[in-house]
Structure formats: structure tokens, C-alpha cells
C-alpha positions in Angstrom: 0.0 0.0 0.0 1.6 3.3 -1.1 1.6 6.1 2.1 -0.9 8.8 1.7 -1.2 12.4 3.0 -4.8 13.7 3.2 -4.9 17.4 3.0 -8.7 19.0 4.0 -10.8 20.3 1.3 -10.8 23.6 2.5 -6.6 24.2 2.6 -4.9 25.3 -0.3 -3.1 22.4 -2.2 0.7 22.9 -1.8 2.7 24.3 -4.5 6.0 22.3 -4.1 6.3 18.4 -3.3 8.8 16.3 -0.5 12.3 15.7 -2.0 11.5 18.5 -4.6 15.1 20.2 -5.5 14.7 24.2 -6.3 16.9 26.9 -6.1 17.1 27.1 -2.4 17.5 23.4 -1.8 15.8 20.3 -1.3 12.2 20.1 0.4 12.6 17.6 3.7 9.3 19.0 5.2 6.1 21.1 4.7 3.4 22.5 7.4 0.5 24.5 7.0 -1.1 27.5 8.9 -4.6 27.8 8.4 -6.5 30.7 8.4 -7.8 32.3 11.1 -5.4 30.6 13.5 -3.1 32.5 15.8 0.1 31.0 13.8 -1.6 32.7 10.4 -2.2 35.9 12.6 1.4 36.1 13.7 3.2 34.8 10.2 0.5 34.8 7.4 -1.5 31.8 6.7 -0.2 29.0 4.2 2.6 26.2 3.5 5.4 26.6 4.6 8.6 24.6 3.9 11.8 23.2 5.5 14.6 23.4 3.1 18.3 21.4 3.0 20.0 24.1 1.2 22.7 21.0 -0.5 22.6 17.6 -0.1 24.5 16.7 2.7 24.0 19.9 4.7 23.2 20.1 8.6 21.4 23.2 8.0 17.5 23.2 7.6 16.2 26.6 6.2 12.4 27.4 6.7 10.6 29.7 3.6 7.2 30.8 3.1 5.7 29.4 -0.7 5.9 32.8 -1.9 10.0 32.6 -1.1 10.8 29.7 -2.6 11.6 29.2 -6.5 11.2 26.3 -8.7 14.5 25.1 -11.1 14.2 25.4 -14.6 13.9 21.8 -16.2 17.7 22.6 -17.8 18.5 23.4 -14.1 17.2 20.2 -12.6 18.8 17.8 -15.6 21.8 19.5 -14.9 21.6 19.4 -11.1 20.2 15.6 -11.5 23.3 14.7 -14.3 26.2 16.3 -11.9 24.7 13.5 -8.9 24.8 10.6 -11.2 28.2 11.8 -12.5 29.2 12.1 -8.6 27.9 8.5 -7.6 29.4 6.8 -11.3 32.5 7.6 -9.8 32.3 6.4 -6.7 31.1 3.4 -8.0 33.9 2.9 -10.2 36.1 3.9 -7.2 34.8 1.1 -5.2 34.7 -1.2 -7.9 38.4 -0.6 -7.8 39.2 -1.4 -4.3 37.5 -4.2 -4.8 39.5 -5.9 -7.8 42.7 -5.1 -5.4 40.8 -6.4 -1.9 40.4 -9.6 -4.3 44.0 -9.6 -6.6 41.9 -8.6 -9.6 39.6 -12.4 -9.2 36.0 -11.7 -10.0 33.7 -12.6 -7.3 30.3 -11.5 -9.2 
């Protein structure tokens, strides 16, 4: 069974998804502040979204919907290229080590 979020009829559907990549990072999170509520009062209501400015950061940024800009689709292959680039590497790194851990013998 695939996990589900239920969102009420009467909130606004967010604009951006989990794990989306934009300009100012990667969405990790998302909460909502509906109207008429003392958190909407104080900060506006609406989404808002925790943010991983690069992929192994230990920062977490927080921005409003309105703050947050989505990459182009030649920003996003690019962005999505450069990681498989980065982890062919490090496969072919590892698949060195391996050949001298076993004196060049194919285990596969």
C-alpha cells in the first residue's frame, strides 16, 4: 500500500512536493497554517517549507511558498546529471578497491 497524506478540502493544495530540488534546496518538510489561527495571525496563513540548502548539509532553512523558486527543467537535468556523475564515480572507485581487496579475481 503506497503512504498517503490527506490534506482538508478547505486548505490550499501545496505548490511544491517532498524531496523536490529548487533553487534554495531540497524540500525535507512542509506545514500549513490555516486561516484564522493564531500561527496565520502572527506569520501569514499557508505552507510553509523546511529546506536542505545542498545535499549533505546540517542546516535546515524554513521559507514561506511565496520565497521559494522552482529550477528550470535545464537546471534540474543539470543538477540531477552532476549527482549521477558524482555517484558513477564512486562506484567505479569502489569497484576498484575491490578488484585489489580480491588480486583482480571476479567474485560476481
Amino acid at each position: 500500500m503506497q503512504p498517503t497524506i490527506s490534506i482538508p478540502k478547505h486548505w490550499a493544495y501545496p505548490r511544491f512536493a517532498l524531496e523536490q530540488r529548487t533553487k534554495q534546496g531540497i524540500i525535507l518538510g512542509l506545514q500549513y497554517y490555516p486561516n484564522s489561527t493564531e500561527l496565520a495571525e502572527q506569520f501569514g496563513g499557508g505552507w510553509r517549507y523546511a529546506l536542505m540548502p545542498k545535499k549533505n548539509s546540517d542546516e535546515l532553512f524554513h521559507f514561506e511558498e511565496s520565497q521559494i523558486q522552482p529550477l528550470s527543467p535545464q537546471e534540474l537535468f543539470s543538477e540531477i546529471t552532476a549527482e549521477i556523475d558524482f555517484y558513477q564515480q564512486q562506484i567505479a572507485i569502489l569497484q576498484q578497491q575491490l578488484t585489489v581487496i580480491t588480486g583482480g579475481a571476479n567474485n560476481g
